[in-house]
C-alpha positions, 0 to 999 in steps of 0.5 A: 955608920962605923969609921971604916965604912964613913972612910971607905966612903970619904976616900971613893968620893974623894977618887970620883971622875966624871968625864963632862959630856958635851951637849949637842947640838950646839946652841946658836943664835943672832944679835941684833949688835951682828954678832953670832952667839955660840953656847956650849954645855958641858954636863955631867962633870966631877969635880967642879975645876974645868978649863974651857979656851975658844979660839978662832981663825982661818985654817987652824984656830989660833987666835983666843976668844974671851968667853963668859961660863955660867956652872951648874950644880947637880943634884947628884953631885957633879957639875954644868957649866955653859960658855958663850962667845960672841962673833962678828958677822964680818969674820963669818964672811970667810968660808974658811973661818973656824972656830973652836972650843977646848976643854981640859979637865983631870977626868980626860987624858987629852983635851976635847974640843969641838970645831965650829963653821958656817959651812957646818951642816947643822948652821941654821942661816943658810940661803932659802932662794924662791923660784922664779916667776916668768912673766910675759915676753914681748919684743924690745919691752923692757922685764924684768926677772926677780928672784928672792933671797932670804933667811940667811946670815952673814950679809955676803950674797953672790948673785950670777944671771945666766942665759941658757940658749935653745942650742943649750949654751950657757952664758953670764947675763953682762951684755948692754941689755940687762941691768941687774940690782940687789936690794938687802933687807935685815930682818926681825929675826937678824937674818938677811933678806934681798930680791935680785933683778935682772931687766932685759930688753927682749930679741926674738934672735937672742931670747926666743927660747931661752932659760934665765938662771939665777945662781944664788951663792953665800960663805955657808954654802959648799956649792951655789943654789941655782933656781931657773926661768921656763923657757921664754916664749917671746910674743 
């Protein structure tokens, strides 16, 4: 190669960019510690010099977060780079909370970002509520109405029991005759499980007819989960 051809290569390596591409979806997971890791990937980066920030808050992020980064060489010459925080579940209990995750580097003119909820479609923990099973009515013997929750994450459920009448009026379960419990569970995979219970001490005037309703609510959620009895036949 001549010494005008070796320049001429030296000064278009020396002048190469490479934007980083972000790699989505990005990666989450659960500790056992109650803590949700997010891992985010940069790929295809030139050169290696890269700033990445995390910030977390309700509303605007603004409060830093220490992070860990993990860089890549490629083959091709250009870069990877992993970064990963760790947040504690009692921060995810607020719908509102965010996170976000920055990066500058002289291949952009403005600064990425990304921003990261619970309330995001892609969050993996949002609550699955099971059906309700009916059992049978009689007068004045206590039953009892269960409904299970699980696969979900942070712990901060909200159960509601609802009566719906034959004349179609809905109403909050609170009277003297229920009694109403929820039992959590952590489980192996770090989510949470529980079984909500509604006792109720049957009258023909009050329930012959009527539809119970569990309304199922969780900081992930936009708008509750509602799962409901048949109507009860009282015996």
């Amino acid at each position: 190669m001549s010494i005008i051809s070796f320049s001429y290569y030296l000064c278009f390596f020396l002048n190469f960019l490479a934007k980083p591409q972000l790699l989505q979806p990005i990666s989450q997971s659960l500790f056992v510690t109650g803590e949700l890791k997010y891992l985010v990937t940069l790929e295809k980066f030139y050169p290696k010099n890269i700033t990445i920030r995390w910030t977390h808050g309700v509303g605007e992020p603004q409060e830093i977060l220490s992070s860990t980064e993990k860089f890549t060489d490629i083959p091709d010459g250009t870069y990877n780079v992993c970064s990963e925080v760790r947040i504690p579940e009692e921060l995810l209990m607020n719908p509102q909370f965010k996170v976000r995750v920055t990066w500058e580097h002289e291949s952009l003119d403005t600064p990425g970002y990304k921003d990261l909820s619970i309330r995001d479609p892609e969050y993996p923990w949002t609550p699955v509520v099971e059906e309700i099973q009916t059992p049978n009515i009689f007068p004045d013997t206590p039953v009892t109405l269960q409904c299970h929750i699980s696969e979900y994450f942070p712990n901060a459920i909200t159960v509601t029991w609802l009566r719906k009448s034959q004349n179609q009026e809905i109403r909050e379960e609170i009277d003297n005759m229920v009694s109403k419990t929820i039992t959590p569970r952590r489980e192996a995979d770090n989510t949470y499980s529980c079984t909500a219970r509604l006792i109720i001490s049957p009258i023909l005037s009050v329930h012959q007819g009527a539809e119970y309703i569990c309304r199922v609510d969780h900081p992930s959620l936009e708008k509750p989960i509602e799962k409901k009895t048949r109507k009860l036949i009282v015996m």
